[in-house]
C-alpha positions in Angstrom: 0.0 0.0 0.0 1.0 3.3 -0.9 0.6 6.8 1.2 1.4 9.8 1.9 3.7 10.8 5.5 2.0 12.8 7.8 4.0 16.2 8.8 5.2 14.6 12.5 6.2 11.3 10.6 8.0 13.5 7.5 9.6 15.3 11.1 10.4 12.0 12.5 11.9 10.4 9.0 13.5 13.9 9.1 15.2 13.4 12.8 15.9 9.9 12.6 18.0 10.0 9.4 21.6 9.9 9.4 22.7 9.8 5.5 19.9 12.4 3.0 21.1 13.2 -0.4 21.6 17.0 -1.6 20.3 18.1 -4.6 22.1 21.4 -6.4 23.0 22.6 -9.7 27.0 22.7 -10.7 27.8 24.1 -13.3 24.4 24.2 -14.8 23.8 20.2 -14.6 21.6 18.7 -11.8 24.2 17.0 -8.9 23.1 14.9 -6.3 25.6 14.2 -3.1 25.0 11.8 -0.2 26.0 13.6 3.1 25.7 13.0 7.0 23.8 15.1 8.3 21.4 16.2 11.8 18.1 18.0 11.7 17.0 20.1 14.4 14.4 23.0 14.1 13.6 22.1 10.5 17.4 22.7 9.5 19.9 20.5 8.2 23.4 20.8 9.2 26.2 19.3 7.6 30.0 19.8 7.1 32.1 19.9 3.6 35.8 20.0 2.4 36.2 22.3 -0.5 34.8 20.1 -3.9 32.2 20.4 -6.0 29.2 20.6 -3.1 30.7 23.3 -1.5 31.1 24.9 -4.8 27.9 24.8 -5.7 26.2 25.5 -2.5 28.2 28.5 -2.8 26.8 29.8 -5.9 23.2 28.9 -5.2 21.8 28.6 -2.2 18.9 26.8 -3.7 18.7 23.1 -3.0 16.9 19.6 -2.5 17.3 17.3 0.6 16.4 13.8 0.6 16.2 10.8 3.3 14.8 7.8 3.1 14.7 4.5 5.3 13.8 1.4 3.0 13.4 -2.3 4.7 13.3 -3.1 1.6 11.2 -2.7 -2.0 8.0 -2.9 -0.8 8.6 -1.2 2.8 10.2 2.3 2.5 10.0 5.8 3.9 10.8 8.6 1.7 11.3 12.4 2.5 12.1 15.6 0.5 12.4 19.0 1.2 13.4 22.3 -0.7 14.9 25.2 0.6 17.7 27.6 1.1 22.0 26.7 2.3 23.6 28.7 4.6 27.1 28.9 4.9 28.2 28.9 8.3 31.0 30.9 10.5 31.9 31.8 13.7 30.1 30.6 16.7 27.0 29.3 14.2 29.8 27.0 12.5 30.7 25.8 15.4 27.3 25.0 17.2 26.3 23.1 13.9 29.3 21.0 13.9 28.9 20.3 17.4 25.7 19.3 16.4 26.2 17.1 14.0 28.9 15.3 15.7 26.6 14.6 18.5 23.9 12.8 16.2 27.2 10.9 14.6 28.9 9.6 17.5 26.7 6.6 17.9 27.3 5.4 14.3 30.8 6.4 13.8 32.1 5.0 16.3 35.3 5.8 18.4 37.4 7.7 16.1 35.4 10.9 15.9 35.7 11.1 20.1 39.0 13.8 19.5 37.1 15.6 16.6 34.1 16.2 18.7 36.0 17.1 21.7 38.0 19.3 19.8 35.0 20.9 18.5 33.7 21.4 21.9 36.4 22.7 23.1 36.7 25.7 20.4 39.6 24.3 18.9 40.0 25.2 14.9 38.2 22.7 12.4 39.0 22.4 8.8 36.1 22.7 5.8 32.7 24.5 5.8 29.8 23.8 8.2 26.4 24.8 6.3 22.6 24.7 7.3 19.7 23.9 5.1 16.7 26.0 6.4 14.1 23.5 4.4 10.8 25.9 3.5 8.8 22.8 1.6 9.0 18.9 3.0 6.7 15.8 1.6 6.7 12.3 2.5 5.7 9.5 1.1 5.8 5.7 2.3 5.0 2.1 0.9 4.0 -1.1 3.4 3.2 -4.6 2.6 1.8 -5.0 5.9 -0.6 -3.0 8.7 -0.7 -0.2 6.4 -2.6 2.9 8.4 -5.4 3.0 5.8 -5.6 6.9 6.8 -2.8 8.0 5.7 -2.8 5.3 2.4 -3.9 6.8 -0.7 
């Protein structure tokens, strides 16, 4: 059965997620990125090394976010959103790093412990920290099983 997310479970897909996908123009041509990220007050925030994505998030602020959750081809979660990147500095750079490393620690493991402390700590940090302030967000899901015939189309 096919439906449509309500705006708490596009929120919780949203929350939840750990790897979206960005969607930008370079150079004129559609490009699509994975990235880690964490969502909090209907931002993303995520952290680049100069490349192509920072590049173009630079010279259009305009983008796509994407996260989904699959089980497997019949039971998936899906989520986009459009809105606006902000590139980060300062005290806002740093918050969104320390941010994001909090929501990664569990799944990376050990060897981000010195990053995050450093980043707590107010220590320098290499690349750009950016925030996706996302305007527009849709969800939509598919279950072979106890589908909420609510929310089902």
């Amino acid at each position: 059965m096919l439906g449509t997310l309500d705006a708490d479970d596009v929120e919780a897909e949203l929350r939840t997620g750990v790897v979206g996908r960005i969607g930008c123009l370079s150079d004129g041509r559609p490009y699509v990125v994975p990235v880690c990220y964490a969502y909090r007050d209907g931002c993303v925030y995520g952290h680049s090394m100069p490349g192509a994505k920072l590049t173009a998030l630079h010279r259009s602020a305009t983008v796509c976010f994407e996260v989904e959750n699959i089980t497997d081809l019949s039971n998936w979660r899906s989520v986009i959103g459009w809105g606006t990147t902000e590139l980060l500095e300062g005290e806002a750079a740093r918050n969104g790093l320390v941010l994001l490393l909090d929501r990664l620690a569990p799944v990376l493991g050990t060897e981000f412990v010195a990053a995050h402390a450093a980043a707590r700590s107010g220590a320098e940090f290499a690349g750009t920290v950016y925030r996706i302030h996302l305007t527009e967000k849709t969800g939509r899901f598919e279950t072979s099983e106890g589908a909420d015939a609510s929310r089902a189309e």
